[in-house]
Every structure is written in structure tokens, then in C-alpha cells.
C-alpha positions in Angstrom: 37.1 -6.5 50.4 35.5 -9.5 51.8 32.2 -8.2 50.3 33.8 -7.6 46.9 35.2 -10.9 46.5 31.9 -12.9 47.9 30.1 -10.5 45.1 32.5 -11.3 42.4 31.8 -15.3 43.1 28.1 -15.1 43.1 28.3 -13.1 40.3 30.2 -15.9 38.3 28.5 -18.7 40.0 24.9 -17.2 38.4 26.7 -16.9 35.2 27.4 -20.7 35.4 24.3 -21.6 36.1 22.4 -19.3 33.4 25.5 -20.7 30.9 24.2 -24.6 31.8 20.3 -23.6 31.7 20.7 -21.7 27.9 22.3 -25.3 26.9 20.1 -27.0 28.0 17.1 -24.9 26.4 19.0 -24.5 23.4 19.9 -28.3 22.3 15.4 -28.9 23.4 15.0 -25.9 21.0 17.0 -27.7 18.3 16.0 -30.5 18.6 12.3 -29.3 18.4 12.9 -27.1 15.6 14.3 -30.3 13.4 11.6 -32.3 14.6 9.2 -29.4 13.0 11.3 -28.5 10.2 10.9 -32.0 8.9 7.4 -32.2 9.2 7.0 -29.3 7.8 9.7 -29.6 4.9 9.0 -33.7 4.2 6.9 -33.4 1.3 9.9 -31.2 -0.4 12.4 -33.3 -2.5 15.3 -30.6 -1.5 15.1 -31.4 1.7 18.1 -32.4 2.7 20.2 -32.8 6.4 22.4 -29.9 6.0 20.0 -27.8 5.2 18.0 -28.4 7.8 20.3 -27.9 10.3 21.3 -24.6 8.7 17.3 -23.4 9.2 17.6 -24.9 13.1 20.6 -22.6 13.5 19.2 -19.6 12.2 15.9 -19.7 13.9 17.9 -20.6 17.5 18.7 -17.3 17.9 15.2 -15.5 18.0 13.6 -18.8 20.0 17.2 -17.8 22.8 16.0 -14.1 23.1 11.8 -15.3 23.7 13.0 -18.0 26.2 15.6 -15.7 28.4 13.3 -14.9 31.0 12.3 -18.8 31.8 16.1 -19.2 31.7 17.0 -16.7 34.2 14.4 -18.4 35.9 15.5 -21.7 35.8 19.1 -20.2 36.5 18.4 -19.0 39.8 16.0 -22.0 41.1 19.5 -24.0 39.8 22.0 -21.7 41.8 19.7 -22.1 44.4 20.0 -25.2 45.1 23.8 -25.3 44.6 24.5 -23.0 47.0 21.8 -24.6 49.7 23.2 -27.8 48.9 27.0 -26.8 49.7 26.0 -24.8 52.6 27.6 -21.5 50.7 24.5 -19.3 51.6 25.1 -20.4 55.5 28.7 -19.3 55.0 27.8 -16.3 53.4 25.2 -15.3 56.0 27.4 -15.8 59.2 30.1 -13.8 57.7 27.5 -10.7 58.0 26.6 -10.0 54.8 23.2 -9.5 54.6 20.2 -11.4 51.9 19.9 -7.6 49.8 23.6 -8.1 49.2 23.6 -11.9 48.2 20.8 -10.6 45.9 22.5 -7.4 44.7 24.8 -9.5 42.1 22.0 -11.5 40.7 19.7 -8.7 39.7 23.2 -6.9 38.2 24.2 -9.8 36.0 20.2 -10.3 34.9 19.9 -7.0 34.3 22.9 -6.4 32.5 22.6 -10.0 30.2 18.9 -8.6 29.2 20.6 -5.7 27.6 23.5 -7.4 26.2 21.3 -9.6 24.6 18.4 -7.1 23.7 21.1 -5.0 21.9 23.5 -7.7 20.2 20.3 -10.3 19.6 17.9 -7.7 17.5 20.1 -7.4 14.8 21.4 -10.7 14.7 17.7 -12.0 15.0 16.6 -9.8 12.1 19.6 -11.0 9.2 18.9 -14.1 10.7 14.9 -14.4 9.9 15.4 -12.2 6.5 18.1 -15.1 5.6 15.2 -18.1 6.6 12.7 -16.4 4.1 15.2 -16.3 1.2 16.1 -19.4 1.7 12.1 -21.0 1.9 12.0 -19.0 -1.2 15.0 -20.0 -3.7 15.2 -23.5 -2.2 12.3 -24.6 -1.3 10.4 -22.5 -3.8 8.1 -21.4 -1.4 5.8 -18.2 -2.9 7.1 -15.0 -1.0 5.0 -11.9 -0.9 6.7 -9.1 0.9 6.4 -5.4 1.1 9.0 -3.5 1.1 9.2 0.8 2.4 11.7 2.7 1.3 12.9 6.6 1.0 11.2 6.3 -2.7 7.9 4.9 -2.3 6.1 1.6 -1.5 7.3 -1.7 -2.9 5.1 -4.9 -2.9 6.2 -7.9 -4.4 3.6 -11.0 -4.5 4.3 -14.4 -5.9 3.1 -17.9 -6.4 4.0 -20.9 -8.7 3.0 -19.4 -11.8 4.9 -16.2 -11.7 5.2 -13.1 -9.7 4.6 -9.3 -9.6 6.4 -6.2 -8.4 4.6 -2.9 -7.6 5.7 0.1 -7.5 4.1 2.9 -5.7 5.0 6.3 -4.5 2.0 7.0 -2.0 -0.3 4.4 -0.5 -3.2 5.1 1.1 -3.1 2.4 4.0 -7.7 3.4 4.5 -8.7 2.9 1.4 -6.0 0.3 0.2 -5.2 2.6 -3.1 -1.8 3.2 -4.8 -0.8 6.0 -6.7 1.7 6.1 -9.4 1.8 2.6 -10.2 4.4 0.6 -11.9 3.8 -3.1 -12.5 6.4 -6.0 -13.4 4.9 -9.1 -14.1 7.2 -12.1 -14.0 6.9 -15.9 -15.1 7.9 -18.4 -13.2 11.4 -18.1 -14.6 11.9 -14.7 -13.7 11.5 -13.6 -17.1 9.7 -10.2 -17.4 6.5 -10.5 -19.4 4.9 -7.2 -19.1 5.4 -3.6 -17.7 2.8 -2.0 -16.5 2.2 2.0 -15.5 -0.9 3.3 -13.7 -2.4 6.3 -12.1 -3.9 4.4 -9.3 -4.5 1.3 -7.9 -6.9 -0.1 -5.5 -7.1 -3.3 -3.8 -10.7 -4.5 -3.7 -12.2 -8.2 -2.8 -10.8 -10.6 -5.3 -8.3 -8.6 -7.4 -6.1 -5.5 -8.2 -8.0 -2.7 -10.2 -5.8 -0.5 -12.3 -7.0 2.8 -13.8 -6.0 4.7 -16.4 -2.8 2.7 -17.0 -0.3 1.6 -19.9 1.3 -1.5 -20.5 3.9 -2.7 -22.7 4.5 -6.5 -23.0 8.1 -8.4 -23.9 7.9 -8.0 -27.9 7.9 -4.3 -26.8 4.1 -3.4 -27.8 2.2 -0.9 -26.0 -1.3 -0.4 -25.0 -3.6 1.8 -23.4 -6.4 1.0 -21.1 -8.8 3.0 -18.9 -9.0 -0.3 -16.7 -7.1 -3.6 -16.0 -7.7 -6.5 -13.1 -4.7 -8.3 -11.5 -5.0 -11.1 -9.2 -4.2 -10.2 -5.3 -2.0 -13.4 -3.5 -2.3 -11.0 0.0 -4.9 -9.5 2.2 -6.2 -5.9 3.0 -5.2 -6.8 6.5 -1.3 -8.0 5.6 -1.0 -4.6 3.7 -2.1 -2.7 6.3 0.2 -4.6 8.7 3.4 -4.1 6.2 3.7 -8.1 6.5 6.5 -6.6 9.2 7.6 -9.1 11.1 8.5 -7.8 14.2 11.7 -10.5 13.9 12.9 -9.3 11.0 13.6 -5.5 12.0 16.4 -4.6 14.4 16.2 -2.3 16.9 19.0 -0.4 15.5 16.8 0.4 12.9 13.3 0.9 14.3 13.3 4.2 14.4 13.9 5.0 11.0 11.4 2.4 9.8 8.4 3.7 11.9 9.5 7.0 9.6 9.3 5.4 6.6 6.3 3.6 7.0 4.5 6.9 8.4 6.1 8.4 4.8 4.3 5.8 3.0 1.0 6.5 4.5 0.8 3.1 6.9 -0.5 3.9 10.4 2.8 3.5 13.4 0.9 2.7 16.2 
């Protein structure tokens, strides 16, 4: 019983300590993420305090789960010294119990935090990074290109200050960069639709998008036929290749099924 109880207090001791150690990390975290928010958000007139701190607070909880281990670390050399300091370990240790058992509760509550946090962290990480990049791109008008990979095809949408574009594709060939069974919306930067655009294939080459055999029909509703059409690329052959998946952005929950979709689409999973 003894043994029980001594195990129950180091258990919530260690909890104490990692509790003071993650506030402590987390107000240096804020605190660093404003100063680099501003920096990077000072020559934007929306910029304002509120938001700001709404972008530290979403991005605290992905920098939390990349800085555990150091404060587990930190944790321990604190608990440590409180229990040195107090003489509880000298207590502990003429009573019989042993150093394995002293340790025992640490490397339970460790292990057991990782996976509470591992589990209840991905998915909050993930809404929590998807909601940064919409708001970088409807407040701070910042050009998002994204791909999206879904049960019906490949989705792409790149953007910049001029306008945007959404393709469509049903296959991709992630070796060759081509898409086949195009579909093209070209937007202003208003969001207005200007043109639709459907196409055999599509292939990414150095400096633009080359269309074949496609069809396009513009606002006034007129359509045209062309054997060929260029369309100016805002991404890389390596960013396609890579999804732009942000490991952030995807919970674990769903990782599965998106390493299924994306080998559907035709990107490579490793």
C-alpha cells in the first residue's frame, strides 16, 4: 500500500512539473510567434492585434506537440531537483523502495501523455493549420495554391493577385506531370468566373500549362475549339509531386485514407 500511495505522489508530482515546464514553453512560444508574426505581417494594412493573437493561438498547438520531448526533459531535470532539494528521494529510498520503482511512474505518465497528446493533438493540429491558411488567404490576401485528392479525381487550385484557377482532373500522372480529363475555371481577382475550360490532357512543362485538344467557353457564353492552349503555372513539378501536403495539416485519424487516395490519384505514398 505504502508502494501505491508513494507511486500515486510521484506520479502527480511529475505531472506538476511537466504542467509548469509546458507554461513556461508555451508563453516563450507566444511570445516568439508575435514577435514573427509581426515581422512577417508589418507591411499588411489588416494587420491588426486581435488577429494576431488569433494566428499565435492556432499555431501553439502544433509548436506544444514538436517541443514535448524537450519538455519532458526539462520536467524531470525540474522534479529532480525538487525532490533532491526536499530530501523526498532520501525518504523514499530508506523506506525500501527501490530506484526502478521511483522510475516506474515517470516513464508511465511520459508514456501515457505522448499518446494522449499524439492522438487528441493531430487532429486539433490539422483544423488548426488548415484554419491559418484560410485566414492568410481571405485576410491577408495572401495567393494560396493547394491541391486537393479526393474519391473523384485530382483538384489543384493556384492563385495570385490577378486571379486564380481550378483544375480538375480525374487521373494524374505524378512521372510525367500530365492530367487527363481536364477541366479549367479561370477566376479574376474577384472571384468572378471568366472562362471554362475542358481538355484531354494536360502536361506541366518549364514555364507553363500545355492544354491539348481542349474547349473553352468564356463568360458571354461563347465557345471555342483549340488543338492547343498555354496557361501560366504559379507551382513547381516538385510541390505537385509532393501534393503541397503538409504533414501539419492531416490528422492521423485520417492518414490512412489519404495515403489511399493519393495512391488513387497516381501520386507515389512512400
Amino acid at each position: 500500500m505504502v508502494n501505491t500511495e508513494i507511486s500515486k505522489y510521484i506520479a502527480r508530482s511529475f505531472l506538476f512539473s511537466i504542467s509548469i515546464t509546458l507554461a513556461t514553453f508555451a508563453s516563450i512560444i507566444f511570445i516568439g510567434d508575435m514577435v514573427e508574426y509581426s515581422k512577417k505581417l508589418s507591411s499588411n494594412n489588416s494587420l491588426h492585434i486581435g488577429l494576431l493573437i488569433k494566428l499565435c493561438f492556432l499555431n501553439l498547438p502544433k509548436m506544444l506537440l514538436e517541443i514535448m520531448p524537450f519538455a519532458i526533459l526539462f520536467a524531470g531535470l525540474l522534479w529532480t531537483i525538487k525532490i533532491k532539494g526536499y530530501k523526498e528521494l532520501l525518504v523514499m529510498r530508506t523506506t525500501g523502495i527501490s530506484l526502478l520503482q521511483v522510475c516506474l511512474p515517470l516513464c508511465l505518465v511520459t508514456i501515457l501523455i505522448g499518446i494522449l497528446f499524439i492522438i487528441t493533438f493531430s487532429p486539433i493540429i490539422s483544423a488548426t493549420q488548415k484554419k491559418i491558411q484560410k485566414i492568410e488567404s481571405e485576410q491577408l490576401n495572401k495567393p494560396l495554391t493547394s491541391i486537393l485528392v479526393s474519391n473523384s479525381g485530382f483538384w489543384l487550385k493556384q492563385g495570385s493577385k490577378k486571379g486564380s484557377d481550378i483544375i480538375f482532373a480525374k487521373r494524374l500522372d505524378a512521372r510525367s506531370l500530365s492530367l487527363f480529363n481536364v477541366l479549367v475555371f479561370r477566376f479574376n481577382e474577384n472571384y468572378e468566373v471568366q472562362e471554362r475550360i475542358t481538355a484531354e490532357s494536360s502536361e506541366l512543362v518549364k514555364d507553363h500549362w500545355l492544354l491539348k485538344d481542349l474547349s473553352s467557353t468564356n463568360k458571354l457564353g461563347e465557345t471555342k475549339k483549340q488543338s492547343f492552349m498555354k496557361l501560366p503555372p504559379y507551382i513547381t513539378n516538385s510541390q505537385i509531386k509532393e501534393g503541397f501536403s503538409s504533414p501539419e495539416t492531416v490528422s492521423i485519424w485520417n492518414l490512412l485514407p489519404f495515403i489511399k487516395m493519393f495512391d488513387k490519384a497516381g501520386f507515389s505514398t512512400k
